[in-house]
C-alpha positions in Angstrom: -8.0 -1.2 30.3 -6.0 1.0 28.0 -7.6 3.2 25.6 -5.8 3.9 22.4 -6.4 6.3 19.8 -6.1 5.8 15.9 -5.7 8.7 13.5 -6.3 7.9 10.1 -8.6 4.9 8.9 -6.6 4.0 5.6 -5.4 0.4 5.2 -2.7 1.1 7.9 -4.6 2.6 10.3 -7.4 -0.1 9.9 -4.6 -2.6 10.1 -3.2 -1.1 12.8 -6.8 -0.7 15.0 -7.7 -4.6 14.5 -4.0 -5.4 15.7 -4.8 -3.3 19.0 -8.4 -4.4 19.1 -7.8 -8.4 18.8 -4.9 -8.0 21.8 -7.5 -6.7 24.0 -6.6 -2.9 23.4 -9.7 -0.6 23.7 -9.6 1.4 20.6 -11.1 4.4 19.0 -10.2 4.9 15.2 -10.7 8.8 14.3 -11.4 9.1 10.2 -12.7 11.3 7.9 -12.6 10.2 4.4 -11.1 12.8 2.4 -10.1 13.3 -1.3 -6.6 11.8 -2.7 -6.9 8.9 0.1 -4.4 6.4 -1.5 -5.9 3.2 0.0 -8.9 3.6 -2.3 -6.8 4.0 -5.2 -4.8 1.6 -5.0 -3.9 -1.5 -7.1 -3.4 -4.2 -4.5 -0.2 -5.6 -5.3 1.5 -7.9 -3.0 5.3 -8.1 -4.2 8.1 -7.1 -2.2 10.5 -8.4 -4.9 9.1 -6.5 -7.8 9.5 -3.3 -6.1 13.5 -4.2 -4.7 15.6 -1.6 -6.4 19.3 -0.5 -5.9 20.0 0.9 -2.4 17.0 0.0 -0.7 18.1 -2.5 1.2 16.4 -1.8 4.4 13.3 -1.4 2.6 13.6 -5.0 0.7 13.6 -6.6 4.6 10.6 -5.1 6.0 8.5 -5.5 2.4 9.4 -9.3 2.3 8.6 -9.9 5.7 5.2 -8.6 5.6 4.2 -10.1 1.9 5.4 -13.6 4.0 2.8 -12.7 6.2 -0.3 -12.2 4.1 -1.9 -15.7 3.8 -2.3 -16.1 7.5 -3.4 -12.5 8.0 -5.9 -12.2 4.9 -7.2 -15.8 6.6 -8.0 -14.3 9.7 -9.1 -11.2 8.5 -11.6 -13.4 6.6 -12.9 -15.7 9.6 -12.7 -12.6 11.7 -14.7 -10.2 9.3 -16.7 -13.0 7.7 -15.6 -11.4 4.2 -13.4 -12.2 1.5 -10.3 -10.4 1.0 -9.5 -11.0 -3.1 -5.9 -12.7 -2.1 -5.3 -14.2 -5.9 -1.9 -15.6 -6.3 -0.9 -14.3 -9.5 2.5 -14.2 -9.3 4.3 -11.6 -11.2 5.9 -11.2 -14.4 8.3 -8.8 -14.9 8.5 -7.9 -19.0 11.3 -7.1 -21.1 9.8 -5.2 -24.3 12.4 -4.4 -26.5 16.8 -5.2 -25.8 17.4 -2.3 -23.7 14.6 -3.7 -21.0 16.2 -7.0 -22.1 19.7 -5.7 -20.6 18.2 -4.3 -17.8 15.8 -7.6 -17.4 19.7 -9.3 -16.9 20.3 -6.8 -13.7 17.1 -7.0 -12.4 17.6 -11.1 -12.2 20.9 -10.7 -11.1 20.0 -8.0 -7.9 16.4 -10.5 -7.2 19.4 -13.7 -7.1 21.6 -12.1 -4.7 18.5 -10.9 -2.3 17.6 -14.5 -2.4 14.7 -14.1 -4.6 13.7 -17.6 -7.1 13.0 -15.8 -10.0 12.7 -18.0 -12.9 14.3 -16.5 -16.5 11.4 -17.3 -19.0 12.3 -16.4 -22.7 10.1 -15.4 -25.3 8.5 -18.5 -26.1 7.9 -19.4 -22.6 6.7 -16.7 -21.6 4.3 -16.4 -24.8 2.5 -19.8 -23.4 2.3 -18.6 -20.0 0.5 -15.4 -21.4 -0.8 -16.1 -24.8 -2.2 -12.3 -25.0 0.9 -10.5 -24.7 1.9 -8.7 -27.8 4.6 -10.8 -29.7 7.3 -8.7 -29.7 7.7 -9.1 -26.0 11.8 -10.3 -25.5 11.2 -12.4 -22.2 10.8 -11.8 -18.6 11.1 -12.7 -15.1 8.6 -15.1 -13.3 8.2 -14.2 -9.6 5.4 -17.3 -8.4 5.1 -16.1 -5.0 3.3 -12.8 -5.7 0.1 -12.1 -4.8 -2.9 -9.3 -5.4 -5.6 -8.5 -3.2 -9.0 -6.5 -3.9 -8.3 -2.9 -2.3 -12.3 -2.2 -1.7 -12.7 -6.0 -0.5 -9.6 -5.4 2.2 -10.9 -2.3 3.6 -14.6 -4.0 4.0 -13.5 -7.1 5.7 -11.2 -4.1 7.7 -14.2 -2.5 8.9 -16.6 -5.2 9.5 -13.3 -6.8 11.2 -13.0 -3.8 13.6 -16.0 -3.2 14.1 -16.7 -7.2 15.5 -13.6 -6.6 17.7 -15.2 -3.6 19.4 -13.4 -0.8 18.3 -15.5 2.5 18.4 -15.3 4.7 14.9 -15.7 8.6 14.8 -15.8 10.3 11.1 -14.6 13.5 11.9 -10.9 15.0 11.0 -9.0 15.4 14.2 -5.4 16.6 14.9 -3.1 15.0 18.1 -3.7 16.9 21.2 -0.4 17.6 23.3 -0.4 18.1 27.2 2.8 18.4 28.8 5.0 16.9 25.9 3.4 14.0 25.3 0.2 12.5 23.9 -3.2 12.0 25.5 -5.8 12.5 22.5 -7.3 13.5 19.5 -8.8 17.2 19.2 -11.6 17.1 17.2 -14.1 20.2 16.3 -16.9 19.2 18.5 -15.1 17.2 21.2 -11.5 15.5 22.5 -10.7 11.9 22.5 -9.0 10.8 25.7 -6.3 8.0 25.3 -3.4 6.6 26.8 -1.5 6.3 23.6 -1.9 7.9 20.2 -1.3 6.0 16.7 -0.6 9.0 14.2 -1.9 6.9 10.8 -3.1 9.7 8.5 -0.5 9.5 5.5 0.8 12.0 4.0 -1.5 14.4 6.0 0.2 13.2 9.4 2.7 16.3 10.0 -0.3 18.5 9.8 -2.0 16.8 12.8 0.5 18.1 15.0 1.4 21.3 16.2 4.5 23.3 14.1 6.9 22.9 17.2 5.8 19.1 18.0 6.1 18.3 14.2 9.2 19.3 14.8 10.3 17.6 17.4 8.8 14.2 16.1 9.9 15.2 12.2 12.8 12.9 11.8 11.0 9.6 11.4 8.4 11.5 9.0 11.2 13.4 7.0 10.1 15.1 4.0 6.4 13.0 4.3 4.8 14.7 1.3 1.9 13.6 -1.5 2.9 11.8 -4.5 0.2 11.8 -7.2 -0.5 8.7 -8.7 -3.3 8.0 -11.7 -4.6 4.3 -12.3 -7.5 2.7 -14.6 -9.9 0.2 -13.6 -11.1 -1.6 -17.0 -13.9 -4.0 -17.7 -13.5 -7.0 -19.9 -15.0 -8.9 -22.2 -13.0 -12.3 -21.9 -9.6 -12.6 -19.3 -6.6 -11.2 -20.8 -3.9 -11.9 -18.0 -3.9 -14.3 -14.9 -0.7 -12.5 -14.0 0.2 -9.3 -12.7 2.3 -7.4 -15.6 5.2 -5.1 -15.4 7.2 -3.7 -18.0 8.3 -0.4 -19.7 7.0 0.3 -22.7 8.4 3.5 -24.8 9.9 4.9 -21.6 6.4 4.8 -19.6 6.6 1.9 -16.7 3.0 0.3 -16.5 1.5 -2.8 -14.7 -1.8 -4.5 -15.2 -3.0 -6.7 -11.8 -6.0 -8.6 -12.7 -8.4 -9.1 -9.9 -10.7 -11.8 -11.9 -11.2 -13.0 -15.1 -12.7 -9.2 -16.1 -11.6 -6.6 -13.7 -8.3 -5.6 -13.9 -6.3 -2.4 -13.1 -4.1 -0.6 -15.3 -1.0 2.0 -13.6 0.0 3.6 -12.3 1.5 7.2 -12.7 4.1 9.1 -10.3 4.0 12.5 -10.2 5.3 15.2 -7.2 3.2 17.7 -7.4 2.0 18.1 -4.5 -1.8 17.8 -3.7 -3.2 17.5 -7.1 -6.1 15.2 -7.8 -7.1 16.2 -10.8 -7.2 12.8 -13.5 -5.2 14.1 -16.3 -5.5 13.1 -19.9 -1.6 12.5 -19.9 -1.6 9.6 -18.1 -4.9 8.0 -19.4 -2.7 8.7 -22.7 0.4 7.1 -21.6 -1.2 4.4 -19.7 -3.4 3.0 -22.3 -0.9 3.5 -24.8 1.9 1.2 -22.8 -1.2 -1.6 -21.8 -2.2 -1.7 -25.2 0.8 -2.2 -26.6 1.7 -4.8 -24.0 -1.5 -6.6 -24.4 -3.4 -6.1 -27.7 -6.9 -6.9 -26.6 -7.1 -4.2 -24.1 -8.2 -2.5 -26.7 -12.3 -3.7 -26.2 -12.2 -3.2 -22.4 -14.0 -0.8 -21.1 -13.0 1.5 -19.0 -14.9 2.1 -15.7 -12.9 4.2 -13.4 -9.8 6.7 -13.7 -8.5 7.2 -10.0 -6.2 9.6 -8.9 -4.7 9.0 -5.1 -2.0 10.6 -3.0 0.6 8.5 -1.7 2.6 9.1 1.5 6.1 9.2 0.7 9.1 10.3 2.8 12.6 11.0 1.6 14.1 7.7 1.5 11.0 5.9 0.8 11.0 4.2 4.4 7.8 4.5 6.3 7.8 5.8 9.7 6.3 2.6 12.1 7.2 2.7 16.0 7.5 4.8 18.5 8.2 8.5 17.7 10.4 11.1 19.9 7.5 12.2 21.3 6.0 10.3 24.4 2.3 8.7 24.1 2.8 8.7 20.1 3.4 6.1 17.7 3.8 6.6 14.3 2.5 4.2 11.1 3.3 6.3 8.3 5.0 7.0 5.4 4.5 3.8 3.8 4.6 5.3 0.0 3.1 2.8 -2.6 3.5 0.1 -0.2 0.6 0.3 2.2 -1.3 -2.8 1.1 2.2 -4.7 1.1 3.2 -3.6 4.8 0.1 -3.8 6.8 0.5 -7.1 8.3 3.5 -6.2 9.2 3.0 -2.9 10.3 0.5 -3.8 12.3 1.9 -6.5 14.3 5.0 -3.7 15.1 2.7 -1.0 16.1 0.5 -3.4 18.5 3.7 -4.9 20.0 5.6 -1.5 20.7 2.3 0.3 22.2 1.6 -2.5 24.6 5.0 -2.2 25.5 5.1 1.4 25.7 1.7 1.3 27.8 2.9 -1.6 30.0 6.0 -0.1 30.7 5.0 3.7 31.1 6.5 5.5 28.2 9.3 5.2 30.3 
């Protein structure tokens, strides 16, 4: 049997592992939880068609084919984990605040309509009874009903206990790819190497720095300009449910979303900033995010907030994520994947468990 080696034991790389592990691939996952890990952070949002913007064409296709994935593989990684996953269908509203999101609210429609997208127009009044606590000065908005949200912590559990079932062996240790005659065949790690047959480089926006300068090179073009992106979110407690939706709007120039997880959890971002590898929570964006939830929904006021999280996102220069095989032989990369990892794990990793068997079955060739 084959042996393959994971790097990185985010959502992707877990993903990724159980997609090898449940085709009968003998996998070790190599992980050592570090600060700024984005899949901890993150806000769970399952919505190709709120995130499809101008020129990202490309991007739009692989996002909606994965969030059509999601009930089957958040059902099987239920039966196979024996834990929920949090998939809520919320559906997503996407809020105009004041005339200038209004006019923009009119493209947005407009570019969902001719990607095929049925979003539903809903003015003010509509949109007041679907969400009684918005603030009423909202304009109107567009309904997307086929969104979804998931529970990051809940995912990565039913991950774990998932892999863990399907025989996959875990070391918690930071390792880098280890090169022998131009291709892959392991992980380095302080105290020992991993031997494998194939190597799946997972490890974010960290992933050019577990290869050597002149093999990063070589293999740099799929992970072009992979850097961290700082992002800030709130988790708040509440009293009594204040959204069954997920939220999006500007407010005052400051873009903001609220994903409710239940009737009192529900998470408030989320910042963008590129600075580099900063993780320090900064009272800026607790400012500017409180400020644009608040004003959106009143009653956030009385929550209570219970975390401020600050996570590093993987982004590349054209926001694509890196998934298949790379330049270099015995190495696959899943990487890259932005603010979109939770979105593009099914997906991702069906692609990566597909083009490793084939690169094992057929030699690297």
């Amino acid at each position: 049997m084959s042996r393959v080696a994971v790097l990185g034991g985010g959502v992707i790389g877990l993903s990724v592992a159980w997609g090898l592990a449940r085709r009968g691939t003998e996998v070790v996952l190599v992980d050592l939880p570090l600060p700024g890990a984005s899949s901890p952070v993150a806000a769970g949002m399952i919505s190709a068609a709120a995130e499809l913007d101008y020129g990202e064409t490309e991007l739009w296709q692989v996002t909606s084919r994965s969030q059509a994935q999601w009930p089957e593989f958040a059902a099987e990684l239920a039966q196979a984990s024996g834990r929920p996953v949090g998939l809520r269908p919320t559906g997503t509203l996407l809020v105009a605040t004041d005339q200038d999101e209004q006019v923009r609210l009119d493209r947005r429609l407009k570019l969902l309509a001719d990607a095929g997208v049925g979003a539903q127009r809903l003015e003010r009044r509509e949109l007041l009874r679907k969400e009684p606590a918005l603030a009423r000065t909202v304009r109107g908005a567009a309904w997307l009903p086929d969104d979804f949200c998931v529970d990051r912590s809940l995912v990565l559990d039913a991950l774990r206990s998932a892999i863990a079932s399907a025989g996959v062996r875990t070391i918690r240790a930071q390792g880098r790819v280890r090169m022998q005659d131009g291709r892959a065949t392991g992980i380095t790690l302080p105290d020992l190497s991993v031997d494998a047959d194939h190597v799946v480089l997972c490890a974010g926006w960290r992933s050019p720095h577990a290869l050597d300068d002149p093999v990063a090179e070589r293999a740099g073009a799929p992970m072009s300009g992979l850097r961290p992106v700082k992002g800030e979110l709130l988790d708040l407690e509440l009293a009594a449910p204040a959204v069954t939706s997920t939220v999006r709007a500007v407010v005052d120039r400051v873009p903001v979303y609220l994903v409710p997880h239940d009737d009192t959890h529900l998470t408030v971002g989320a910042t963008s900033v590129d600075v580099g590898a900063d993780l320090a929570p900064t009272v800026r964006a607790a400012l500017e995010l409180l400020s644009a939830a608040t004003t959106l929904v009143p009653e956030l006021r009385d929550a209570r907030i219970t975390e401020h999280r600050v996570g590093l996102r993987p982004a590349s220069s054209d926001n694509l994520p890196a998934i298949g095989i790379s330049p270099m032989p015995g190495l696959t990369l899943a990487t890259g994947h932005y603010r979109h990892g939770f979105l593009l794990a099914p997906l991702t990793s069906d692609v990566v468990a597909d083009s490793v068997r084939a690169a094992l079955t057929e030699g690297d060739s």
